[in-house]
N, C-alpha and C positions, 0 to 999 in steps of 0.2 A: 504494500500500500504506500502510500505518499507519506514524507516527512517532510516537517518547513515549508510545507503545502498547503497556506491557507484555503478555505475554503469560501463563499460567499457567505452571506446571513439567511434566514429564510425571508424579509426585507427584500433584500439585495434579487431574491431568486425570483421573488413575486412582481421586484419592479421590471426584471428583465421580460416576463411574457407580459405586463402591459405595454410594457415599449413595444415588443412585437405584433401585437393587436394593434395597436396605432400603426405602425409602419403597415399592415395589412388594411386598414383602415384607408391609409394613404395609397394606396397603389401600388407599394414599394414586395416589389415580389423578388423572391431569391434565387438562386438556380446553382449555387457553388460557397460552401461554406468553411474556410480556413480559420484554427483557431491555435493560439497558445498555449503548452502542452501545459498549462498553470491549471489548476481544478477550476478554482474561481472563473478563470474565463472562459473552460470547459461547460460549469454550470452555466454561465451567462448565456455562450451561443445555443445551451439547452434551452433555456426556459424562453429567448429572442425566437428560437426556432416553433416552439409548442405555441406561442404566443401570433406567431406566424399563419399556424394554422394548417388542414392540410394538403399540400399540395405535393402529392407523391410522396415515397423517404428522400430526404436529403442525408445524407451520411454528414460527419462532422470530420474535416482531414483534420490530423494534428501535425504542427508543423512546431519543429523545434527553434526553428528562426526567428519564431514570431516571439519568445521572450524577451522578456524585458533586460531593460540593460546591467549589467550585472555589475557595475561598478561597487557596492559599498559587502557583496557577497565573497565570504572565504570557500565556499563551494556549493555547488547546483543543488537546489534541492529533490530531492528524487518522488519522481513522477508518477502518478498509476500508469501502469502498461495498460497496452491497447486490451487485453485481455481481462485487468481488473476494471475496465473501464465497461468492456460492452456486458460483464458477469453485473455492472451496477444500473442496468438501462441505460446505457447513454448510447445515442446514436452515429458510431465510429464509425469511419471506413478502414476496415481491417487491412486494406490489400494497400492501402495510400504509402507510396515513396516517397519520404521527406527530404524535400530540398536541403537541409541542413539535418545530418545524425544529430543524437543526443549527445555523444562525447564532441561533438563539436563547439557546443555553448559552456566561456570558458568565466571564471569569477575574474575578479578586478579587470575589468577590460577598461579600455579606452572609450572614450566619447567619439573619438573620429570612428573606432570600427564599429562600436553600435550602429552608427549612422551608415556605415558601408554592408553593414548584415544584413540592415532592415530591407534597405533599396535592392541590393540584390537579392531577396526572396521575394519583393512585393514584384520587380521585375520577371522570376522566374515564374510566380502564379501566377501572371497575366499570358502567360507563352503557355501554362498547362490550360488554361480556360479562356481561349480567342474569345466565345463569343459567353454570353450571359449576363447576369449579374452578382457580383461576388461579392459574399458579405466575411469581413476579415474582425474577426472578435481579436483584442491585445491586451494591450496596459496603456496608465496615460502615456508615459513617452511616447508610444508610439503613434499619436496622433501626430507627433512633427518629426517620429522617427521614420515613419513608412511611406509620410506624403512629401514631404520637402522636397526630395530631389526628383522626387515620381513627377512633379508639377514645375519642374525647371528651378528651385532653390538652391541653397547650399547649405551644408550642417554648417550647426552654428556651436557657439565656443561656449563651455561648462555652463559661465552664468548665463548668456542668453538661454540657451536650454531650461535652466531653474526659471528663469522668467516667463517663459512660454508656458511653462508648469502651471506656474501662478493663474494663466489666462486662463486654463481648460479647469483648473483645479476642481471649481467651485461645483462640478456639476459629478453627480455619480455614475450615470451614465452617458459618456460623451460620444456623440456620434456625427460623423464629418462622412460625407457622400462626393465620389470624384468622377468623373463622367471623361470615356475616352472617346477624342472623337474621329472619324474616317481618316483624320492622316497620322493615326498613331498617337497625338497629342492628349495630353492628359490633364486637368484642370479639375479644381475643386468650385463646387455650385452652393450655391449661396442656401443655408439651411431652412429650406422653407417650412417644411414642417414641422421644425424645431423638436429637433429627435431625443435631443439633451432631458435629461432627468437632473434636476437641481439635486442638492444636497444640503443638508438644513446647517451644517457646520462643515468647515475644512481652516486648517492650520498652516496658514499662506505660507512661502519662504520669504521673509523679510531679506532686504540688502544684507542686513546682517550677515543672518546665516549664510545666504548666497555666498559670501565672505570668506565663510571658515570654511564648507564645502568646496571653493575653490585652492582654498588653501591644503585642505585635506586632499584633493586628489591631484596638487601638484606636488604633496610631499609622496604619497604614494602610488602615483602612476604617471604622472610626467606632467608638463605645461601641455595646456588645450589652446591649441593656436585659434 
């Protein structure tokens, strides 16, 4: 079973299928579901998915890329396998090849290869599913880890990173929709139906912190250009 594997709340698990009933509400239909091998994000795209409604099985890929950045971790924490996974009803794709092995995602990593992991998985799921719509369950980082340079950006350095934190923080479930269009181009659409689930409290990072966090990972992983 999982260690260091939080799990959602039942909260947490309830808000994720009304989001999904609203997105189904909205028009917003799926056809390709990528998630992080985290439980909590496991639970999420469950309950996004039931909440969804049904339209065929979607299987759930778990993709080891899609974790979060491992910068303040002394090692991974260990995952249900696909195996404890579909023995607990969750809806796996057993046969799925993960862009990135498990022994691939490493502890104290860099901010620049976070940023170079996320882009090259979000790039390789676009080349496994041409056509559809793909719904990618993560962590906050990765709402400016997977889209940034997917939408012509550039990663940005420790503290803007903790800053953009601050911007998504506030919501518990955050959701950003990117639309690709005939010549390949990819762009983020303006949140119309406001996919976002507030959250009644969150513990910003003040400059401060930002401060020591910066200080903290240039003493132990290098300067973030």
């Amino acid at each position: 079973m999982c260690t260091l594997d939080s799990p959602i709340t039942e909260n947490g698990y309830e808000k994720s299928m009304q989001k999904g009933q609203e997105m189904a509400e909205n028009g917003i239909e799926v056809d390709h579901v990528f998630t992080s091998p985290s439980l909590r994000c496991i639970q999420t795209a469950d309950g996004l998915l039931k909440g969804l409604g049904p339209k065929g099985v979607i299987h759930m890929n778990i993709e080891y890329g899609l974790y979060e950045w491992v910068f303040f971790f002394d090692s991974i924490p260990k995952w249900m396998s696909l195996k404890e996974l579909d023995e607990n009803d969750f809806c796996v794709n057993m046969n799925y090849e993960p862009i990135l092995k498990e022994n691939e995602i490493k502890p104290k990593g860099r901010i620049e290869d976070y940023y170079e992991r996320s882009f090259y998985v979000m790039q390789e799921i676009l080349k496994k599913c041409p056509t559809g719509n793909i719904m990618v369950v993560a962590h906050g980082p990765s709402l400016d880890g997977c889209v940034r340079q997917l939408t012509g950006g550039t990663p940005q350095n420790i503290a803007d990173f903790y800053r953009r934190l601050n911007e998504i923080g506030n919501v518990y479930l955050a959701c950003r929709q990117m639309i690709q269009s005939k010549d390949g181009k990819i762009r983020l659409v303006e949140n119309k139906q406001n996919l976002d689930v507030p959250q009644d409290t969150f513990g910003a990072m003040t400059e401060e912190k930002i401060k020591k966090v910066v200080e903290y990972y240039e003493k132990h992983i290098g300067k973030s250009d």
